[in-house]
Every structure is written in structure tokens, then in C-alpha cells.
KOLPARO-413819 format. One record per residue (C-alpha): residue in three letters; residue number from 1; x, y, z. Coordinates in steps of 0.001 Angstrom, whole numbers, always signed. Each point is the difference from the previous one (the first is absolute). Example, Ala and Ser with C-alpha at 12.3 -4.5 7.8 and 13.67 -1.06 7.14 Angstrom:
REM KOLPARO-413819
+------+------+---------+---------+---------+
! lovo ! nuti !       x !       y !       z !
+------+------+---------+---------+---------+
!  ALA !    1 !  +12300 !   -4500 !   +7800 !
!  SER !    2 !   +1370 !   +3440 !    -660 !
+------+------+---------+---------+---------+
This chain:
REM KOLPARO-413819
+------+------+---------+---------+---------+
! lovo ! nuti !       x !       y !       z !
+------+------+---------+---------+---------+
!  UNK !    1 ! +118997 !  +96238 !  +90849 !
!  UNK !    2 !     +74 !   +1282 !   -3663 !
!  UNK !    3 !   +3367 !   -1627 !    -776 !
!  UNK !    4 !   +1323 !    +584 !   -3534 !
!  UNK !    5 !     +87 !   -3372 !   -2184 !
!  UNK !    6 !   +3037 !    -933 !   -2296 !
!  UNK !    7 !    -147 !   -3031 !   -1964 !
!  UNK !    8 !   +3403 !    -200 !   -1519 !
!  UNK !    9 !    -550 !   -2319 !   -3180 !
!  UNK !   10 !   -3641 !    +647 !    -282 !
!  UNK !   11 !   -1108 !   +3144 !   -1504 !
!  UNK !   12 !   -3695 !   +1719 !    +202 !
!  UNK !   13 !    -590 !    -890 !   +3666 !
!  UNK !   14 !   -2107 !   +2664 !   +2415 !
!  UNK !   15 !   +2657 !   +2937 !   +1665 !
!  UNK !   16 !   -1348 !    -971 !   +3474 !
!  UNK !   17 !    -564 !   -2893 !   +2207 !
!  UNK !   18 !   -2608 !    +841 !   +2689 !
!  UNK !   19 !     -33 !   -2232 !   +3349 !
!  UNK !   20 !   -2658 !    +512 !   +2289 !
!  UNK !   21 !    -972 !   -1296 !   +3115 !
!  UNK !   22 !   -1337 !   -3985 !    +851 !
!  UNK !   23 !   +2222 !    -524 !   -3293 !
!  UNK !   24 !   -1840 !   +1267 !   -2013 !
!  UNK !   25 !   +2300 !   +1774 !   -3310 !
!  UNK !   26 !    -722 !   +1445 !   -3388 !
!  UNK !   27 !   +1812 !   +1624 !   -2909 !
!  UNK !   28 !    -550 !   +4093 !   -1219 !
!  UNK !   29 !   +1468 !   +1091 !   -3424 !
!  UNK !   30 !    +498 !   +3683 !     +39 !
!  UNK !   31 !    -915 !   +2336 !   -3142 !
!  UNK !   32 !    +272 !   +3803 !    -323 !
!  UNK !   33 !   -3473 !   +1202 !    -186 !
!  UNK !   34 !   -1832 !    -750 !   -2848 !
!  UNK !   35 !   +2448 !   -3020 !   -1646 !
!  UNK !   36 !    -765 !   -3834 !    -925 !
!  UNK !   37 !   +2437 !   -2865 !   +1030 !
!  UNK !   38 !   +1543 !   -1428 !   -3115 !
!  UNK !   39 !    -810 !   -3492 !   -1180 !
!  UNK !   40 !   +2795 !   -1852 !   +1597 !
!  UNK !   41 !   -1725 !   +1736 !   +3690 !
!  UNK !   42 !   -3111 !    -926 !    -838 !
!  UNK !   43 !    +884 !   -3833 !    -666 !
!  UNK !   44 !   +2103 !    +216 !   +3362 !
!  UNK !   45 !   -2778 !   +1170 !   +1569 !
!  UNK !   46 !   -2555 !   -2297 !   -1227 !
!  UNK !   47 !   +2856 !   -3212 !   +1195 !
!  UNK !   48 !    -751 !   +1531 !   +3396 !
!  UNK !   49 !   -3519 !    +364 !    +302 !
!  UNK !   50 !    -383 !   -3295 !   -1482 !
!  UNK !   51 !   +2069 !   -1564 !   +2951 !
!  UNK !   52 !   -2218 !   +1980 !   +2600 !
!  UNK !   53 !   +1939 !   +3212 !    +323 !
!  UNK !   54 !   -2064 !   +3054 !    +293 !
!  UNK !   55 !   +2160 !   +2976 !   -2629 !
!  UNK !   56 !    -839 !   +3262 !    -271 !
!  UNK !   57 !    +688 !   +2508 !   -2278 !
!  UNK !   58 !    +423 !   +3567 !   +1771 !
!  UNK !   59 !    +219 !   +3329 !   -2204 !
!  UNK !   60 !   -1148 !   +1883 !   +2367 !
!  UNK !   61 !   +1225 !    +885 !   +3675 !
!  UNK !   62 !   -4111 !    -177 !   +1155 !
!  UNK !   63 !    -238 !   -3643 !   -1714 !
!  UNK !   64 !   +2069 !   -1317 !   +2660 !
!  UNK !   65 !   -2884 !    +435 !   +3390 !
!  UNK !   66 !   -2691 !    -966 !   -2475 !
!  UNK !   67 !   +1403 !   -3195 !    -770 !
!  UNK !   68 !   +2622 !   -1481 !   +2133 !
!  UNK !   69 !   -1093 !   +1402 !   +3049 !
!  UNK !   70 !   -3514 !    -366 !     -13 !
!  UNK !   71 !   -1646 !   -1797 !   +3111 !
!  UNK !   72 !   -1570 !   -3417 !    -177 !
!  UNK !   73 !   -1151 !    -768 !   +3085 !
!  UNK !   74 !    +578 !   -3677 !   +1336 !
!  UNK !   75 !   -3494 !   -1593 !   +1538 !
!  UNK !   76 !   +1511 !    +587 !   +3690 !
!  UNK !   77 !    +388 !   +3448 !    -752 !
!  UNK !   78 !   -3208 !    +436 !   -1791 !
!  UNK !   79 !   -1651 !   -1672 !   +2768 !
!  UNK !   80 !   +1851 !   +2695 !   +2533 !
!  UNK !   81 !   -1061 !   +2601 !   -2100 !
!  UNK !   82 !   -3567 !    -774 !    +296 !
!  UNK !   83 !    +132 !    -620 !   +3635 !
!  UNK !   84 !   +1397 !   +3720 !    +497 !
!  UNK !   85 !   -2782 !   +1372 !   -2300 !
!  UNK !   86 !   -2948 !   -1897 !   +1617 !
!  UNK !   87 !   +1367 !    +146 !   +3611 !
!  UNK !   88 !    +183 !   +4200 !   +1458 !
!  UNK !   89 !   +2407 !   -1567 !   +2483 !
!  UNK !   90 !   +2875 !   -2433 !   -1124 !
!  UNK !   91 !   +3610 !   -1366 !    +578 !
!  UNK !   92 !   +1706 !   -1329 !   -2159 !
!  UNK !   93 !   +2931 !   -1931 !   +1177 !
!  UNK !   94 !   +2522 !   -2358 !   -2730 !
!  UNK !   95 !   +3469 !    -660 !     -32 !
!  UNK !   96 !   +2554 !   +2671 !   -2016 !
!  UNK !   97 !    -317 !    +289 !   -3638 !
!  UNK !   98 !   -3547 !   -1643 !    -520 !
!  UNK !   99 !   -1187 !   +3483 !    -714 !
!  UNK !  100 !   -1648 !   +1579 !   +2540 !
!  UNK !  101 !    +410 !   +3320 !   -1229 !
!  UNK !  102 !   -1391 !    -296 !   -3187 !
!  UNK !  103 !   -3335 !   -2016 !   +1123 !
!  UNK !  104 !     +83 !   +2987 !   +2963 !
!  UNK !  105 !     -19 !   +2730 !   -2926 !
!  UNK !  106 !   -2127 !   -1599 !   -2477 !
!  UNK !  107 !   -2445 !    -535 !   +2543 !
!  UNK !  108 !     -38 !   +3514 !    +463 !
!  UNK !  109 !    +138 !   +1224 !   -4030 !
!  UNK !  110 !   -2867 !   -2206 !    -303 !
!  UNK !  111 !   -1609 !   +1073 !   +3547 !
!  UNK !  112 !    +261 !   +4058 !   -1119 !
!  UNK !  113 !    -244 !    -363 !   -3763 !
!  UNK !  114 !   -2233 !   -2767 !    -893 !
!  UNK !  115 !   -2058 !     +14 !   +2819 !
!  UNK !  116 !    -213 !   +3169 !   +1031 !
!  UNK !  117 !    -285 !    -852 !   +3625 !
!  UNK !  118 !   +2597 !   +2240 !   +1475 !
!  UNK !  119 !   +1193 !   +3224 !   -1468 !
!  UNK !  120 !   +3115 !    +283 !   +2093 !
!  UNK !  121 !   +2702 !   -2568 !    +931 !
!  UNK !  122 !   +3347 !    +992 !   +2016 !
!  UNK !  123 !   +2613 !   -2671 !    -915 !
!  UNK !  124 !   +2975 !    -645 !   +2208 !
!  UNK !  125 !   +2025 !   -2255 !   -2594 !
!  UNK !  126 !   +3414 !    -453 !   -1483 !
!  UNK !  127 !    +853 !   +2131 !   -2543 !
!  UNK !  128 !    -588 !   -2155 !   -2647 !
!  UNK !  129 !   -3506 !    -331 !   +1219 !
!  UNK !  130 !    -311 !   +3601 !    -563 !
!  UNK !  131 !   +1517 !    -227 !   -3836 !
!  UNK !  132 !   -2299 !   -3162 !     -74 !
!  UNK !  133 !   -3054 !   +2658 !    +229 !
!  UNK !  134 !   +1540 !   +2153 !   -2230 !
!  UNK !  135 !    +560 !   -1840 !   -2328 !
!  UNK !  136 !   -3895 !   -1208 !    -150 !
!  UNK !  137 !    -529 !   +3620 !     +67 !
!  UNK !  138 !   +1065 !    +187 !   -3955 !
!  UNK !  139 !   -2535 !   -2190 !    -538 !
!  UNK !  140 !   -2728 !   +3145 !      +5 !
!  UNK !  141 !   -1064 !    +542 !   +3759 !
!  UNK !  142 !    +944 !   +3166 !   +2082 !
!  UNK !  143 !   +2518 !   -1050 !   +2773 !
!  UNK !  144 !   +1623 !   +2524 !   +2436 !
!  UNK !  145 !   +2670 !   -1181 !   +1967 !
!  UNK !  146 !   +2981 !   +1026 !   +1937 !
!  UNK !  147 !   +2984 !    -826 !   +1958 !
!  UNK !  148 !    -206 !    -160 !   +3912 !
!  UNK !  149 !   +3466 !    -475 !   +1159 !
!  UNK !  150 !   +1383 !    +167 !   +4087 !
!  UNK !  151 !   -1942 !    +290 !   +2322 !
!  UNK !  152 !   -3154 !   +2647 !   +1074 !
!  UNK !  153 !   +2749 !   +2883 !   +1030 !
!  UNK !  154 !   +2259 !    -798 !   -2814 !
!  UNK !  155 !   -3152 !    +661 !   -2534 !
!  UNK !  156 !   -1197 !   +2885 !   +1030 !
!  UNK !  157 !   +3366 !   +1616 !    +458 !
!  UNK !  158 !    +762 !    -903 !   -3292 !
!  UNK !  159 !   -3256 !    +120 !   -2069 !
!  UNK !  160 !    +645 !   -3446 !   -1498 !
!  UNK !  161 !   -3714 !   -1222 !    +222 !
!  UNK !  162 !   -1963 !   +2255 !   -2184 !
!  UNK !  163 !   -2893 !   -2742 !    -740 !
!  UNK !  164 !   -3223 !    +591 !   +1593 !
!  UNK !  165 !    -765 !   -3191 !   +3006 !
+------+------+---------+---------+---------+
């Protein structure tokens, strides 16, 4: 949640308060492209980062997946990740919200990409799996993908799934 921040009393402070999951939160000051925060931001946003708060500065709509989304794994999901990649046969099994489609995908990135052990992968994921991969598609590589909605009738009928499988 990007919630907008209002300090009434206290000028200079960041435009957005950012809470993320396992309470995790941070603060984003938004420029138009190109400008500087003015001195009073700057000292704000040095107060912050001096009590531990991560602040960005975003002038630029792509800033925002390069820094406060970016993907640090945790050591259990590192450890997952390298039990997919060394293992052709896996499960991987953890409670909600620990991540498993992220290890699951970057697994894969690294499996087709890095490794250049497979040169095809059909993905049955949420959607924000798929904008997950598309995402880390920007990032240089060539990555068709498609929608596959209904079932096998539906698609045909309607030509939703256009991706080679």
C-alpha cells in the first residue's frame, strides 16, 4: 500500500508512505522527471534513513520495479530455489504468502536464461506470475507469453491462447 503521507506541522517529508508485507514500510518522494528535492526534502529524508527507513526518490515511472520492488530472496527461498534447479522433479509445498510463486518463477528465469537447460517452460500461474515474467523481460531477454483463459473448448473457440506450448 502506497498510502499518501501528510505531516501537518512538519514540512519537507516524502509524498508517500509505502507498507509492505512482514511489516516491512518505506517512504517515496515523487519528482517530475528530471527535478531535485529541495533542501528542506533532502534533510527530511536524511532524518529517515538515519532512523532505518529505506526513502526513495522516484522521477521516473520505471524507477519504481527497479528499486522498491526488486526481489531479495530470504535463505528458505533461496534454498527452494536451488532445490528446483538441481532437482528435474520437485514439489514445493509452504504455507500462503511465503512465496512460492516467485521461488517457482525464478527457478525457471534462472533454469531457461542462465542456465540454458530448457528452452521452453509452460507456466500455469496467477496472473501476477505472468507480469512477474514480464516484467524480468525488460531486463533484456526475449520472453513470449500469452493468456490461456477457460478451459480447452473455450480457447480454441475463442483464440485466446496464441503462445506456442
Amino acid at each position: 500500500m502506497a498510502l499518501k503521507f501528510v505531516s501537518p506541522g512538519m514540512n519537507g517529508v516524502p509524498d508517500r508512505i509505502v507498507l509492505m508485507p512482514d511489516g516491512k514500510m518505506a517512504f517515496v518522494e515523487l519528482k517530475a522527471p528530471g527535478k531535485k528535492m529541495r533542501p528542506l526534502q533532502e534533510k527530511r529524508k536524511r532524518m529517515l534513513e538515519r532512523l532505518g527507513f529505506p526513502v526513495y526518490v522516484v522521477d521516473n515511472i520505471e524507477q519504481i520495479g527497479e528499486s522498491l520492488m526488486k526481489y531479495k530472496a530470504h535463505d528458505y527461498q533461496q534454498y527452494a530455489t536451488d532445490f528446483i534447479i538441481e532437482h528435474p522433479v520437485s514439489c514445493l509445498i509452504l504455507d500462503m504468502g511465503l512465496g512460492k510463486t516467485v521461488i517457482t518463477l525464478t527457478a525457471l528465469w534462472l533454469l531457461l536464461f542462465d542456465y540454458f537447460e530448457v528452452r521452453r517452460i509452460l507456466v500455469i500461474a496467477p496472473k501476477r506470475g505472468r507480469d512477474y515474467m514480464a516484467g524480468r523481460d525488460k531486463k533484456g531477454a526475449s520472453l513470449r507469453h500469452d493468456i490461456c483463459r477457460g478451459n480447452g473448448n473455450y480457447r480454441e473457440r475463442k483464440h485466446f491462447c496464441q503462445a506456442p506450448m
